[in-house]
N, C-alpha and C positions, 0 to 999 in steps of 0.2 A: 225189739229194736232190730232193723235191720241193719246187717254186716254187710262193709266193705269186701267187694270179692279180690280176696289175693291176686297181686299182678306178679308174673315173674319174669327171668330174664327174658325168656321167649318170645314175651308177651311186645317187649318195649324193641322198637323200631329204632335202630344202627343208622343214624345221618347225621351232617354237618352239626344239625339244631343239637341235637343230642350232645353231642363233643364240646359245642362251644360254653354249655350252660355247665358242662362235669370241668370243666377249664374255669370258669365263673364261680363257683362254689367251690373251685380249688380241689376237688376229686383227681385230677391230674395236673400232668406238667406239662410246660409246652413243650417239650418235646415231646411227652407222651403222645398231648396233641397232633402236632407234626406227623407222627407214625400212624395214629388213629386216619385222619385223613389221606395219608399216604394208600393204607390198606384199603379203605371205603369207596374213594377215584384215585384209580390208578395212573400213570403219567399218559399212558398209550391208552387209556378207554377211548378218551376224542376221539383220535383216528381211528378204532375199531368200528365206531358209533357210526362214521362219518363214511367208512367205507364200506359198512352196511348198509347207509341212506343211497348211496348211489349206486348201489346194485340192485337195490327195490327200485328204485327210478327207474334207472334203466330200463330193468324189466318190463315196469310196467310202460314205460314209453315203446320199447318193441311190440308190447301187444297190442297198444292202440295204433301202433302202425300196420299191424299186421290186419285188424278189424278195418280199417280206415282203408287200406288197399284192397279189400274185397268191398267195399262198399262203391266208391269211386272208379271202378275198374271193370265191374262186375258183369258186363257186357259182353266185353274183350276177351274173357279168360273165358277158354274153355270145360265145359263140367269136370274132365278126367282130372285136371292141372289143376282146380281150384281142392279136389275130397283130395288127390293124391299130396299136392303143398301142405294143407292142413294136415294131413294124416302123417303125412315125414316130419314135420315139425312137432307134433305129439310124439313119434314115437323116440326122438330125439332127447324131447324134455325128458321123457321117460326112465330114458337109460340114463342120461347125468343124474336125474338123481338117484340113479340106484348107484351109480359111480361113483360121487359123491355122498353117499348116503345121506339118510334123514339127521342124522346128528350136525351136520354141517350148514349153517344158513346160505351157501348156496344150493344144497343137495335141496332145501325146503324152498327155495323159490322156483327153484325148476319144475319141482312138483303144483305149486300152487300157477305156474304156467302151464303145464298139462291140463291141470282144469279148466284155466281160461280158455284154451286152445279145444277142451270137449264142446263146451256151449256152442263156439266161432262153427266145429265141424256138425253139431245137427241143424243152427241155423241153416246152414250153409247146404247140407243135404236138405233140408226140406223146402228153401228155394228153388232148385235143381228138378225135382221128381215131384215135388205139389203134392205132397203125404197129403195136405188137405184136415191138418192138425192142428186143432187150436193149438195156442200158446202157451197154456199153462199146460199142457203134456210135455211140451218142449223142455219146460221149466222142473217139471217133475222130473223127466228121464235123466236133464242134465244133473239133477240133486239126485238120484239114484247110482249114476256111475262113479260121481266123484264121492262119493260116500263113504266105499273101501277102504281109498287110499287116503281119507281123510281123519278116517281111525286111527290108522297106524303113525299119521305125517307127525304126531308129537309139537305141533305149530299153531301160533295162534290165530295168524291170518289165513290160514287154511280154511280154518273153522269158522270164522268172519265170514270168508266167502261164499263158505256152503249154508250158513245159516242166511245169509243176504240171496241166495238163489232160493233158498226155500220159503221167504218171506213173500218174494215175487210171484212162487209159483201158489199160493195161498194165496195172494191178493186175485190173481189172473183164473184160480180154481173159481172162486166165490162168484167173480164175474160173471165168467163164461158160462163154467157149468151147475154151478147150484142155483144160480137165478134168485137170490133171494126176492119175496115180500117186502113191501115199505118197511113194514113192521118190525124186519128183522135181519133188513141189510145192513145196521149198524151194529151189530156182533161181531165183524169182520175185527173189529175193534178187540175185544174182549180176546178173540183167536191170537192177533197180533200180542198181545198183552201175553197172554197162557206160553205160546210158543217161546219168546225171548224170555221171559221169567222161567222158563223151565230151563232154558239152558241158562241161564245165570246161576239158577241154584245148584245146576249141577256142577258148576264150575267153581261156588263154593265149597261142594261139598267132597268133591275130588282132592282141591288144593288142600283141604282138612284135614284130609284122611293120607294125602299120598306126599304132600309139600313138593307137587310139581313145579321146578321153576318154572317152563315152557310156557304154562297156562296163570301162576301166580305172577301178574302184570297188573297194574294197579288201572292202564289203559284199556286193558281189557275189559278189567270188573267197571271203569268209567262210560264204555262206549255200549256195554251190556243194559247199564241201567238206564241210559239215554234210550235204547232201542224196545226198552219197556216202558218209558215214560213217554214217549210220542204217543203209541196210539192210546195211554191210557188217558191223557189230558184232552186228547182233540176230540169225542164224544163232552168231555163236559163244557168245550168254548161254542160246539156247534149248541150245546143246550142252554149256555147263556144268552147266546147272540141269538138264536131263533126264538128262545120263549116257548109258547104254547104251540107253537106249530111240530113239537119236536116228535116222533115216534117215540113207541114204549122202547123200543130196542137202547136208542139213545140215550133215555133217563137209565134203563139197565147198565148200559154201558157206561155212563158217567158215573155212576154210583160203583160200579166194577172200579172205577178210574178214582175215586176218592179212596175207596179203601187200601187200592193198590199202593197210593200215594203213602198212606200212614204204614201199610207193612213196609215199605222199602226204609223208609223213614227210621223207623222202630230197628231193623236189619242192619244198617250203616250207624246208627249213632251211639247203638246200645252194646250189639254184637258185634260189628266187625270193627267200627269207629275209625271212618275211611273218611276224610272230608272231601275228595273228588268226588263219590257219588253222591254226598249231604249238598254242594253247591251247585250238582245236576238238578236235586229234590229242589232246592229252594231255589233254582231260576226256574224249573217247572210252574212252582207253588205263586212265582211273581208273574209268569203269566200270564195266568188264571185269574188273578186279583186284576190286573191291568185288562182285563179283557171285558171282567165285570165292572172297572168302573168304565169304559170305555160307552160299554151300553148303557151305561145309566146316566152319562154326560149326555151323549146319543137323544136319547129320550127326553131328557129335560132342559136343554141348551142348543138344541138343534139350529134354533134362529139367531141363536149366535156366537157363530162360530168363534171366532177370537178368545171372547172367554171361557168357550171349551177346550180350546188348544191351552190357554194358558192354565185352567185347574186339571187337563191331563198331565200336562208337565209337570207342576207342581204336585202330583199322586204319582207320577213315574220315580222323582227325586225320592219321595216319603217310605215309596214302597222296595227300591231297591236300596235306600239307605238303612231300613231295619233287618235288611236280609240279611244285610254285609256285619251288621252290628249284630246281631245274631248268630253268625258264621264264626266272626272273633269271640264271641263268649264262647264260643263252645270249643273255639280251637285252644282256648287258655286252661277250659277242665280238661281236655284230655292230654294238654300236657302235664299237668297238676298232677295227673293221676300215675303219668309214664316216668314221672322225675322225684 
């Protein structure tokens, strides 16, 4: 017979829902209450929250001003003015946040502006002197320098950004310089897949071992699994919607891309039991399903269209009404199991 595995306090997650139901079942008082909530949001979080959002803004509104003036301008400026601007403004960033230190979220967005401002200055040099260098070296050198100070930054959009530069320079690698075969340019897929799922697990496996708050973000582990469930579903829609015409790469890869789907699946429902990345999975999973019935109305209603559109809608309602209904069942056992 198998045994329920022991949950302890550890285990069970500190929020409103939590409170309200040990209040419902009389476990506490309202005051208890009261204080419980009090400790969990605090009266000043809002504005903490609020005047973090508008310092990312900011930022990042300065640096598309800053891209956006060397684009529109870039005639007018002189080569010395355009490396020496970019190079003062780096070396800027640089020193606030050592000023500010990494502990400080402005110390970490100044830093994560250094980085934006390295990409802006090899663009920028390799306009200037015509290196005469593809673009995914660009893309490589800029994920090599910011690399360093990407270790030590303790940040999670740092590491967004460098993993979002290293994705480009692996798209732009494949391209340019490995030239794949028919046969086997649809790996590209399967790389995208390997790369974000490595850092996903390792951000698992960090937060397990060390209870980093920096990197335990529930947005993180959401936008992580999204960026392994892209390239792992678009091999199997290109292989519904083409059919036979598909490469072997592609069935490789959509079969890479189903399996992926059930270990991430197995990973959030079993193990970690996260529903932000369960309703990534199952609007993945929906579609997939909506893509195959899409081709097979395609196929067999082609001449007419009206009651294709209306048995697609009527499979759109079906297929994201079980998802939802499914989503709720599952969000009801692991409260069962947390209460």
């Amino acid at each position: 017979m198998e045994q329920t595995p022991q949950v302890t306090l550890a285990d069970i997650p500190a929020n409103r829902r939590l409170v309200d139901e040990l209040l419902a079942h009389k476990k506490i008082t309202p005051e208890g209450r009261d204080y419980a909530l009090d400790f969990l949001t605090p009266a000043d979080q809002w504005g903490l929250w609020i005047s973090r959002l508008f310092l990312a803004a900011g930022s990042a509104l300065v640096l598309c001003g800053v891209v956006y003036f060397f684009a529109f301008n870039w005639a007018k400026i002189a080569p010395l003015v355009k490396l020496s601007t970019i190079q003062g403004g780096l070396l800027c960033c640089l020193i606030g946040a050592y000023y500010y230190k990494l502990e400080r979220v402005s110390g970490q967005i100044l830093l994560l502006s250094a980085s934006v401002l390295t990409g802006v200055f090899m663009a920028v040099y390799g306009q200037i002197y015509q290196t005469g260098a593809d673009a995914y070296q660009l893309f490589m050198m800029w994920s090599l320098f910011i690399f360093g100070w990407t270790v030590i930054s303790n940040f999670a959009a740092q590491w967004v950004l460098w993993l979002a530069v290293t994705n480009v320079f692996l798209a732009l690698w494949w391209e340019q310089a490995a030239l794949p075969e028919r046969d086997m340019e649809a790996l590209i897929f399967v790389g995208f897949a390997a790369l974000n799922g490595l850092a996903l697990v390792l951000r698992e496996v960090y937060v397990a071992r060390t209870q980093a708050a920096w990197l335990d973000r529930r947005w993180l582990r959401a936008l992580l699994t999204i960026a392994v469930l892209v390239p792992l579903a678009t091999p199997i829609m290109i292989w519904i919607l083409d059919g036979r015409d598909v490469s072997a790469s592609v069935k490789i890869s959509a079969l890479a891309g189903l399996v992926g789907h059930g270990l991430l699946y197995a990973l959030y429902r079993f193990r970690f039991r996260d529903m932000w990345p369960l309703a990534a999975i199952a609007l993945s999973g929906c579609i997939l399903l909506e893509t195959l019935v899409l081709d097979f109305l395609v196929m067999n209603f082609e001449d007419t269209e009206v009651l294709m559109f209306l048995l697609m809608g009527l499979a759109t309602i079906a297929i994201f009404s079980l998802a939802v209904l499914y989503l709720r069942r599952i969000i009801s056992v692991m409260e069962a199991k947390h209460v």
